[in-house]
C-alpha positions in Angstrom: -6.8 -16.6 10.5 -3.5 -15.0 9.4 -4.6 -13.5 5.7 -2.0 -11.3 4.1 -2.0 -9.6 1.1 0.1 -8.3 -1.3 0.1 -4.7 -2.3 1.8 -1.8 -3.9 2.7 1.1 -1.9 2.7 4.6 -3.8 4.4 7.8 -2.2 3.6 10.7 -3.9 6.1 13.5 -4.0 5.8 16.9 -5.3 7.1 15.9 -8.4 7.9 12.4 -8.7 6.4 8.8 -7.1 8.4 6.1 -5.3 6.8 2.8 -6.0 7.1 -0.3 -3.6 5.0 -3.7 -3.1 4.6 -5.0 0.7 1.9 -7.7 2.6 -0.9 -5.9 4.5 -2.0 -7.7 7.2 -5.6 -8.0 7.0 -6.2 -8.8 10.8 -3.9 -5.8 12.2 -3.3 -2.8 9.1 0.2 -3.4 9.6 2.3 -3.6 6.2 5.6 -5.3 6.4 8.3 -6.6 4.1 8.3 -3.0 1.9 10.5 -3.5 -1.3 11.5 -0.3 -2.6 11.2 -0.3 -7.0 14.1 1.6 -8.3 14.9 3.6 -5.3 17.7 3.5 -2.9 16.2 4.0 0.9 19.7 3.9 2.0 21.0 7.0 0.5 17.6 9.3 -0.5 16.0 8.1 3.3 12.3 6.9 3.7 9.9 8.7 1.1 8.0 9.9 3.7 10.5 11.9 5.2 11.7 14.1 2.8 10.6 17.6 2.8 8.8 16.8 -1.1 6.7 13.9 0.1 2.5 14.5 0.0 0.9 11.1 0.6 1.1 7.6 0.5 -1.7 5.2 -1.4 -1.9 1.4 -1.2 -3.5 -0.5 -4.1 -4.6 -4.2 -4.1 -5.0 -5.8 -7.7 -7.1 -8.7 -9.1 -6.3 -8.5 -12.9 -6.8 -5.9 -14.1 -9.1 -4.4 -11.2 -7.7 -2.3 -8.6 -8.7 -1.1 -5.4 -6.9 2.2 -4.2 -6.6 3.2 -0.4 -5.2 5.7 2.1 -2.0 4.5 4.1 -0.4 6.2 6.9 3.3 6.4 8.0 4.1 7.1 11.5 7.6 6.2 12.6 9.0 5.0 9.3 5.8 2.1 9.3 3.5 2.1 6.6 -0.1 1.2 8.1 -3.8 1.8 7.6 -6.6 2.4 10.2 -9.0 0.1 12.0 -12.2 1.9 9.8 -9.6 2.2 6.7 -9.4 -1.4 7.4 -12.5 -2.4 8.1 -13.9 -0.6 4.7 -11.1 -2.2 2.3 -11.9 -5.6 3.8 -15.4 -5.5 2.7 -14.2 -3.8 -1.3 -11.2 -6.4 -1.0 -14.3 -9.5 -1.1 -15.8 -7.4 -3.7 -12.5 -7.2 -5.7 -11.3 -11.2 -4.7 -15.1 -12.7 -5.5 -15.1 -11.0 -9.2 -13.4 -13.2 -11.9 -10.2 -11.8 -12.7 -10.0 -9.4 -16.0 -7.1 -9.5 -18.3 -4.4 -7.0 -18.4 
């Protein structure tokens, strides 16, 4: 089953976020098609590379519910692990089987 999800990305900096929405792949971790929000990768580089960057946080959404987890970038990729994975899958049927709240 190819499942993908959309998400927001979050990479905090020591004084500022860069926010950015991508597809987790729900068999692999991998999180493609990353669309900066108000930021320009081309001249300020990947978020993760600058010397002000702490950590990056992925956050699915069903209404108003969220579910926040850790994401990794190695290489310029944005990932999560197999027992990150495997522990939002199980809080992602949690979140998806809940009726949606209003915003």
């Amino acid at each position: 089953m190819d499942l993908k999800l959309p998400i927001t990305l979050i990479d905090e900096l020591s004084d500022d976020e860069v926010r950015a929405r991508g597809e987790l792949d729900l068999a692999s971790g991998e999180i493609r098609n990353v669309t900066y929000e108000d930021y320009d990768l081309e001249a300020d580089g990947l978020p993760a590379e600058r010397e002000d960057y702490e950590f990056t946080v992925g956050v699915l959404s069903n209404g108003s519910r969220e579910v926040e987890f850790k994401v990794d970038v190695i290489g310029g990729r944005y990932s999560i692990t197999p027992s990150e994975l495997l522990e939002l899958k199980g809080r992602a049927a949690k979140l998806f089987t809940q009726a949606p709240t209003k915003r």
